[in-house]
C-alpha positions as CSV (number, residue, x, y, z in Angstrom):
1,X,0.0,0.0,0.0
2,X,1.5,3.5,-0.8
3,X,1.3,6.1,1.3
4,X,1.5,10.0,0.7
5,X,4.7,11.4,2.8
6,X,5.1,14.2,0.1
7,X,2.4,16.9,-1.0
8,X,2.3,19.6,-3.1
9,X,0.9,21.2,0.1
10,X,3.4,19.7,2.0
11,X,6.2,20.6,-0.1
12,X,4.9,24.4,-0.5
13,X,5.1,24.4,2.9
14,X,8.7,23.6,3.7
15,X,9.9,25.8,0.5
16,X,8.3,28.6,3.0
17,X,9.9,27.9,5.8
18,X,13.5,26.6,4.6
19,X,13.2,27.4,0.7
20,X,17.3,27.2,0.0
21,X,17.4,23.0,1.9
22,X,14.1,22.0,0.5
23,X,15.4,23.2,-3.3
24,X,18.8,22.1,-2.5
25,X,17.9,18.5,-1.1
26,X,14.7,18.0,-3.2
27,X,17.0,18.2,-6.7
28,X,19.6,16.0,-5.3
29,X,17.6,13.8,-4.3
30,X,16.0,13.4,-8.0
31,X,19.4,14.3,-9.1
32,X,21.1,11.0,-7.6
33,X,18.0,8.7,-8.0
34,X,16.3,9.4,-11.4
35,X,19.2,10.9,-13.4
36,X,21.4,8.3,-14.9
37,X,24.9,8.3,-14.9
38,X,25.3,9.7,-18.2
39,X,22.3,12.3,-17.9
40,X,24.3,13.2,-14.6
41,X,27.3,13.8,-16.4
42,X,25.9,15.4,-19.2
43,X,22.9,17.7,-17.2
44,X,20.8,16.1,-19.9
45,X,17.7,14.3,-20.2
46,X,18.0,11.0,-22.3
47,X,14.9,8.9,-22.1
48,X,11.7,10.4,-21.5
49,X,10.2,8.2,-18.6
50,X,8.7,10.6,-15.9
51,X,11.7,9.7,-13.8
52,X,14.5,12.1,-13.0
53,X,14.5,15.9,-14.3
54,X,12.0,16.8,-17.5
55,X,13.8,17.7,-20.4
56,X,13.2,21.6,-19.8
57,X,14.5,21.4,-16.4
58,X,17.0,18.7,-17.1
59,X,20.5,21.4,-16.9
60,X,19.5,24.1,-14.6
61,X,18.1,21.3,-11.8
62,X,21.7,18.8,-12.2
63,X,23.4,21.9,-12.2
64,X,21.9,23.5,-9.0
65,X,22.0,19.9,-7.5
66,X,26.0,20.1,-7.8
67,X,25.8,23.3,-6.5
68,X,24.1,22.5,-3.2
69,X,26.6,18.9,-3.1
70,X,29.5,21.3,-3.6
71,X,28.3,24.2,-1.4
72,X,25.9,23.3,0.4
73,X,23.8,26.3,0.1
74,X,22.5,27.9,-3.2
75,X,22.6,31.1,-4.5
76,X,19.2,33.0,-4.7
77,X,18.6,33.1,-8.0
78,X,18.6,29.4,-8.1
79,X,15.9,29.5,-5.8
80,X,13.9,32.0,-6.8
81,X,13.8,29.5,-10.3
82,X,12.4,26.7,-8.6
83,X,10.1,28.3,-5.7
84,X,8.3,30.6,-8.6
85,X,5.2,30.1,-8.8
86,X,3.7,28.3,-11.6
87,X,0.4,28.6,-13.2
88,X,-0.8,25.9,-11.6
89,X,-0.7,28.2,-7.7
90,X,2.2,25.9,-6.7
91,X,5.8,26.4,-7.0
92,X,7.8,24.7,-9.9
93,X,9.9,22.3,-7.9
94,X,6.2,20.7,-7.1
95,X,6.2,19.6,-10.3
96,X,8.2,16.7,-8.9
97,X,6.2,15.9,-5.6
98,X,5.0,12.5,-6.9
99,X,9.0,11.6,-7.5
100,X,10.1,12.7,-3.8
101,X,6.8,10.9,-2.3
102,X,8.2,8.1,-4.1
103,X,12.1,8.6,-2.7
104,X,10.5,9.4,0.9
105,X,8.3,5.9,0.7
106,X,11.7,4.4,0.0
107,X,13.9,5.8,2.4
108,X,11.1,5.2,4.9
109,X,10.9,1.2,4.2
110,X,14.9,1.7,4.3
111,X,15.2,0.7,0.6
């Protein structure tokens, strides 16, 4: 049975309250567990599965992954890119809240 660890709600939420970790640990998360090694290496998108970064988002989200496995922090205006709001009311790094319920299910079950 799945359960729901990770809203959009949820998610909106924590980018509130700690917008530059949520960002930062949401796209390395996706970043280490949906990329492939050659997508990672290349900040591309090669198979079109709904796992790992869209194509559109593909570079800037690998890149600002390194960035925050480098730095630990991120600079604002990768932020701002992922925590603007989309037409949808939510901001764009919800976009992948089905993919981090999924990694939070796993890490929970200690998979």
């Amino acid at each position: 049975m799945s359960t729901t660890l990770v809203t959009r709600d949820s998610l909106q939420a924590l980018l509130e309250r700690k917008p530059v970790e949520t960002v930062g640990r949401a796209l390395v998360a996706i970043f280490k567990t949906g990329q492939t090694d050659a997508e990672r290496l290349s900040n591309t998108t090669a198979i079109d599965n709904g796992i790992g970064f869209s194509g559109a988002d593909a570079r800037s989200a690998s890149i600002t992954a390194k960035y925050f496995i480098k730095h630990g922090t991120l600079q604002d205006w990768q932020v701002e890119q992922w925590t603007k709001v989309a037409k949808n009311g939510y901001p764009r790094l919800c976009k992948y809240v089905k993919q981090l319920n999924d990694i939070a299910e796993r890490k929970q079950k200690g998979i």
